[in-house]
C-alpha positions as CSV (number, residue, x, y, z in Angstrom):
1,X,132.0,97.3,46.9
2,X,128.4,97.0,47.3
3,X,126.1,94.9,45.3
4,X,124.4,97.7,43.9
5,X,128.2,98.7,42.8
6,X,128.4,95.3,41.0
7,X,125.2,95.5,39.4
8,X,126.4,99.2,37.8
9,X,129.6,97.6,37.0
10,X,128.0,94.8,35.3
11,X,125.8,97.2,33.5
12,X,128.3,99.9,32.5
13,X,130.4,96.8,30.5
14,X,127.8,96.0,28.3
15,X,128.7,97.0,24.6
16,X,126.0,98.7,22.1
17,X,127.0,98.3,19.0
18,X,123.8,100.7,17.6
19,X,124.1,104.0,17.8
20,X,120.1,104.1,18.5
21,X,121.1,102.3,22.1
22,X,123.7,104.8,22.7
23,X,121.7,107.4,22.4
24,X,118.6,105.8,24.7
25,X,121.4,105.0,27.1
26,X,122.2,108.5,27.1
27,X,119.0,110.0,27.8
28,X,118.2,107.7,30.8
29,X,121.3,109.0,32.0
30,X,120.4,112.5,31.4
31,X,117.2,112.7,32.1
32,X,117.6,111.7,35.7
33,X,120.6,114.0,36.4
34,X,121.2,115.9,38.7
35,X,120.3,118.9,36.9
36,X,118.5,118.7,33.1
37,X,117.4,121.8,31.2
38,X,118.7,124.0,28.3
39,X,120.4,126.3,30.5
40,X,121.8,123.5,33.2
41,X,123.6,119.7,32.7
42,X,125.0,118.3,35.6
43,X,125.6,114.4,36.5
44,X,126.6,113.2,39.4
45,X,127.5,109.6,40.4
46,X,129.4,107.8,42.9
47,X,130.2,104.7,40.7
48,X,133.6,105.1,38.9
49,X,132.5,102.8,36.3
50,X,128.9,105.2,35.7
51,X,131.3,108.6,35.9
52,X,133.4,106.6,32.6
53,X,130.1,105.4,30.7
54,X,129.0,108.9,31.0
55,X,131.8,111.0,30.1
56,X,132.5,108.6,26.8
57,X,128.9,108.7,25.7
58,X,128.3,112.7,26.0
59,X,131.9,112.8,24.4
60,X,130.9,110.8,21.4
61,X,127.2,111.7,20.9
62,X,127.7,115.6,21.4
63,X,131.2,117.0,22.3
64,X,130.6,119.2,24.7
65,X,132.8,121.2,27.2
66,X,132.6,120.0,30.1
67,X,134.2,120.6,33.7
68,X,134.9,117.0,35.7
69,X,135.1,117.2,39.1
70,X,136.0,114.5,41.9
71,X,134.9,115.1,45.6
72,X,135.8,112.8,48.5
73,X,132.7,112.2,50.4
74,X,132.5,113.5,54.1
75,X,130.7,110.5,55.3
76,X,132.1,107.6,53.3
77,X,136.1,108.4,53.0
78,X,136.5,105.5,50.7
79,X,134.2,107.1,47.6
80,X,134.3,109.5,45.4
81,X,131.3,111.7,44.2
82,X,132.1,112.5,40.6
83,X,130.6,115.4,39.4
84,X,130.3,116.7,35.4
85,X,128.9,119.8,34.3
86,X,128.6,121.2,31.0
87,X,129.9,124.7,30.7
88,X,128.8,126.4,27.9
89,X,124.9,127.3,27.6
90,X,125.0,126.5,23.8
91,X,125.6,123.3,24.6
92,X,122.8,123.1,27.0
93,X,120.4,123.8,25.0
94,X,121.8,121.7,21.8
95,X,121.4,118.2,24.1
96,X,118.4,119.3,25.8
97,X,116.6,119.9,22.3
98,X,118.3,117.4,20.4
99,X,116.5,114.8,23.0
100,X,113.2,116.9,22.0
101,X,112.5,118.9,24.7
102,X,111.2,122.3,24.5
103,X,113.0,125.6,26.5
104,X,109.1,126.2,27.2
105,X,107.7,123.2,29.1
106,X,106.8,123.2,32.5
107,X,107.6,119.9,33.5
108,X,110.5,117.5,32.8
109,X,109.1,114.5,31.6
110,X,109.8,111.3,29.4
111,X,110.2,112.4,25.6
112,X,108.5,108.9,24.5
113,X,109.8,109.3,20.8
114,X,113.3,109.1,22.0
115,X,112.0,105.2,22.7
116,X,109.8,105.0,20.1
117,X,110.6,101.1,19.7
118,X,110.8,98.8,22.3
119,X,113.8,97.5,21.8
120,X,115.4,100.7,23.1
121,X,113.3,101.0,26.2
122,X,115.9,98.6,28.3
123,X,118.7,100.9,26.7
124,X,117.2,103.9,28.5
125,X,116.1,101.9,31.5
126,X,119.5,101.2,32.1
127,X,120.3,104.5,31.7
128,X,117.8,106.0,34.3
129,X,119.3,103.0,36.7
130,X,122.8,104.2,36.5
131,X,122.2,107.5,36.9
132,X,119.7,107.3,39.9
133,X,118.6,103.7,40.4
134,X,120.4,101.3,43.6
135,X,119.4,97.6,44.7
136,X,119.8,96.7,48.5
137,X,122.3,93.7,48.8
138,X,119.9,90.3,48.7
139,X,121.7,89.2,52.0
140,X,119.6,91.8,53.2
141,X,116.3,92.2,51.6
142,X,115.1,93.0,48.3
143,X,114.6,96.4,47.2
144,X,115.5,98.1,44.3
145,X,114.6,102.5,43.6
146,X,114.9,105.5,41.6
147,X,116.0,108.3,42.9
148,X,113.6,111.4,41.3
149,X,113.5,115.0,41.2
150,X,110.0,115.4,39.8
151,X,106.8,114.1,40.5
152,X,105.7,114.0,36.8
153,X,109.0,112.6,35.8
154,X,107.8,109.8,38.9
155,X,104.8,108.9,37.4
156,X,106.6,108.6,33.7
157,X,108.9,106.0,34.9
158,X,106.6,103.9,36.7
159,X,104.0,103.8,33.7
160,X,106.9,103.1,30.9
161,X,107.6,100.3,33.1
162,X,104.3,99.2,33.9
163,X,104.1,99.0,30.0
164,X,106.6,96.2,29.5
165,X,104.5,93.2,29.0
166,X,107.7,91.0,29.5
167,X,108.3,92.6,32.9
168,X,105.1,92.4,34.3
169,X,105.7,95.0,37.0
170,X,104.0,97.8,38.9
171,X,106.7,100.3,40.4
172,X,105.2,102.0,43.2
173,X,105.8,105.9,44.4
174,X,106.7,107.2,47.2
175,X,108.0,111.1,48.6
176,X,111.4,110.9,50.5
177,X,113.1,114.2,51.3
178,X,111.9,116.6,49.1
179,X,112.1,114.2,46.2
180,X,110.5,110.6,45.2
181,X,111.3,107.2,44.7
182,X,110.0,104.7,42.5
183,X,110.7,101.4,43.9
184,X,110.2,97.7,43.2
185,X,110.3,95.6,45.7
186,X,110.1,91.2,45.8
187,X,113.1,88.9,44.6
188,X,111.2,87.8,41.5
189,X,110.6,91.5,40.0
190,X,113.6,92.6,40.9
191,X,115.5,89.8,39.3
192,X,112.9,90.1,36.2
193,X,114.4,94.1,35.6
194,X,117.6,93.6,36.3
195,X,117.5,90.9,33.9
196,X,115.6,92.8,30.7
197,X,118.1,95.6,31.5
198,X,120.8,93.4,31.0
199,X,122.6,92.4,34.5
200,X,122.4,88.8,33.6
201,X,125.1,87.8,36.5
202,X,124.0,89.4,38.9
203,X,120.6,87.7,38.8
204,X,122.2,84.8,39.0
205,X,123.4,86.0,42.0
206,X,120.5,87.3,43.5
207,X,119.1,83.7,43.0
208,X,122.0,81.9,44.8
209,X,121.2,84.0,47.7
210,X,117.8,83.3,47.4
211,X,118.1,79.8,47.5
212,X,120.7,79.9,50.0
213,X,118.2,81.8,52.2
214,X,115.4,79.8,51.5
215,X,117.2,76.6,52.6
216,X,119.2,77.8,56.0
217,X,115.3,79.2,56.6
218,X,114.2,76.2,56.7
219,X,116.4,74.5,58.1
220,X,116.2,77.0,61.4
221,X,112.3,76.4,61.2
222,X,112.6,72.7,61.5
223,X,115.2,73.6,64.5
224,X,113.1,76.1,66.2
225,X,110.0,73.0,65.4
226,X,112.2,70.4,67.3
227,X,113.4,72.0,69.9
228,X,109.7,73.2,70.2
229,X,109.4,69.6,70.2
230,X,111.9,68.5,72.8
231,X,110.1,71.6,75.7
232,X,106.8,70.4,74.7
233,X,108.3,66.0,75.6
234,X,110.2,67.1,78.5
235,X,107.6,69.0,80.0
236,X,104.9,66.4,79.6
237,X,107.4,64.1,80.8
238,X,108.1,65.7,84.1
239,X,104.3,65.9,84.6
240,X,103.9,62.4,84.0
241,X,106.7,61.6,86.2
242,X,105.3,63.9,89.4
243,X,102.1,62.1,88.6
244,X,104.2,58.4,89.2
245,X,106.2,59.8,92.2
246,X,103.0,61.1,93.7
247,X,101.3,58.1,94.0
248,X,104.4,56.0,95.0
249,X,105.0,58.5,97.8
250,X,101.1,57.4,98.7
251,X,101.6,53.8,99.1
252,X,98.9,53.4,96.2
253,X,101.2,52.4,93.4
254,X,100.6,48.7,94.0
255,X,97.2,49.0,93.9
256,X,98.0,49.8,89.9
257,X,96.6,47.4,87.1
258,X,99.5,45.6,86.2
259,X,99.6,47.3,83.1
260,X,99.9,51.0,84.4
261,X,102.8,50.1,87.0
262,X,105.1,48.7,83.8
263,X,104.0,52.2,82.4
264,X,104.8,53.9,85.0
265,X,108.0,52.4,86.0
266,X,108.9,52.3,82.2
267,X,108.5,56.3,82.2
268,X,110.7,56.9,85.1
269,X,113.2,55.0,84.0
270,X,113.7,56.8,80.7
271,X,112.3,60.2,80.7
272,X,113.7,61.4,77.5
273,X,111.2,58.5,75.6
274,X,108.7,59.6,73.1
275,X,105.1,58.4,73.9
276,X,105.6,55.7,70.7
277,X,109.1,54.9,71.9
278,X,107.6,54.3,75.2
279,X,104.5,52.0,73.1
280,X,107.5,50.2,71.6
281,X,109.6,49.4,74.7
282,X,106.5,47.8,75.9
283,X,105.5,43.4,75.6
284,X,103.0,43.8,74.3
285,X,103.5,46.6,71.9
286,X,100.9,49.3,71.9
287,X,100.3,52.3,70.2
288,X,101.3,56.4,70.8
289,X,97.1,56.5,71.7
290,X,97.5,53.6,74.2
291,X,100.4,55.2,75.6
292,X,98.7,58.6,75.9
293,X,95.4,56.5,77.1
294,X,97.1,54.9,80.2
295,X,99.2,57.8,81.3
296,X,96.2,60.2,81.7
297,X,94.7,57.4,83.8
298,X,97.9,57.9,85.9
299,X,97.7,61.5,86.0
300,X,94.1,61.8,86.9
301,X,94.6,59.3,89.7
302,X,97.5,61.7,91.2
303,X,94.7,64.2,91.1
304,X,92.7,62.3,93.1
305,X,94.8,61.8,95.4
């Protein structure tokens, strides 16, 4: 299963005790069908556990007919696209205006007084997620969208949620394939919906991944720094080294202060040495500066010669 999976699972076993929550649950689901008007209901879903919430919570609130189908999908042989549709057009038009929506408005929108109180807006959030809402797995990146028909219906969602002062989020729109998406994106937002619309574990997930992440990302950039490190010694090492060979291979290296030939004959013997390692191997001890002081004097000899 996906992780988007386990977040609908999550969701789906969440118990409303208030009929009120039901019914907001319902709607979201509704209202982002497939299809939505008084002469049309039809929901599809690929989640097994969305397919059940749905079919129990149209069954309870309105007893409708309705026709289940069950697809196996061309591209994906291990899922099922579960399909309901309500048959007769009585029906149809009994949910439709039962949620308050009129046979005679132009666009399908958010009926507002079906929400009235806050306390029902995560209700049909979580609705609206289940029936066309998926997270990418946090392994991978952190995105979570609505699937939507309409344009107006678009803009509804993302202001209802730009309206939770607890949530603190901005949705943002965008037109895919004939349709739109309303998406959130970030680990923090994401984690702060999922959360208010009740998918409390697998927060906590999306947080252990997090941190996970955030740790083995650090620990690669202070890798990538030391071996960054280790090219950047061992290349000024071999320069310095040349440098010493170069003036040996002169017959100038005796002509040296005293205290650039134990340098020198210090470097080529260990190569691998840090410039303080190389200050501390040294009688007297002197610092990384001294170090980097008397092997340019070295180098710039070479040059000379």
């Amino acid at each position: 299963m996906s992780f988007s999976s386990d977040v609908k699972q999550e969701l789906c076993k969440i118990e409303l005790a208030d009929i009120k929550q039901r019914y907001s649950q319902c709607y979201g689901l509704l209202l982002f069908a497939s299809k939505f008007s008084h002469r049309e209901i039809v929901f599809k879903t690929e989640n097994t556990y969305t397919a059940n919430l749905f079919e129990s919570l149209i069954t309870e609130l309105f007893t409708p007919i309705i026709e289940k189908q069950s697809t196996l999908k061309i591209k994906n042989t291990n899922s099922n696209i579960y399909k309901f549709s309500i048959i007769s057009p009585d029906d149809c038009r009994n949910i439709f205006e039962n949620f308050g929506h009129n046979v005679r408005d132009l666009k399908l929108k958010i009926n507002r007084a079906n929400i009235d109180d806050s306390e029902f807006c995560a209700d049909f959030l979580r609705g609206a997620f289940l029936s066309c809402g998926s997270v990418t797995d946090p392994q991978k990146g952190y995105h979570l969208e609505f699937s939507v028909q309409y344009k107006t219906l678009a803009e509804n969602l993302v202001l209802l949620i730009n309206e939770i002062e607890v949530l603190n989020i901005t949705p943002k729109i965008a037109y895919r394939k004939g349709g739109y998406v309303v998406y959130i994106k970030g680990n923090d937002a994401i984690c702060d919906f999922l959360g208010y619309i009740g998918a409390g574990n697998s927060v906590m997930v999306m947080i252990e991944t997090s941190a996970y992440k955030e740790i083995r990302n650090k620990i690669n950039r202070q890798r990538n720094s030391e071996i960054a490190n280790i090219h950047k010694l061992a290349s000024a090492s071999a320069k310095q080294i040349n440098a010493i060979k170069k003036i040996i291979d002169s017959g100038k290296f005796d002509e040296l202060p005293e205290e650039l030939k134990t340098l020198a004959n210090l470097r080529l013997e260990n190569p691998e040495m840090s410039l303080k390692e190389l200050g501390e191997s040294l009688a007297p001890k002197i610092s990384r500066s001294g170090v980097n002081h008397r092997l340019q004097r070295l180098l710039q000899i070479a040059e000379r010669i």
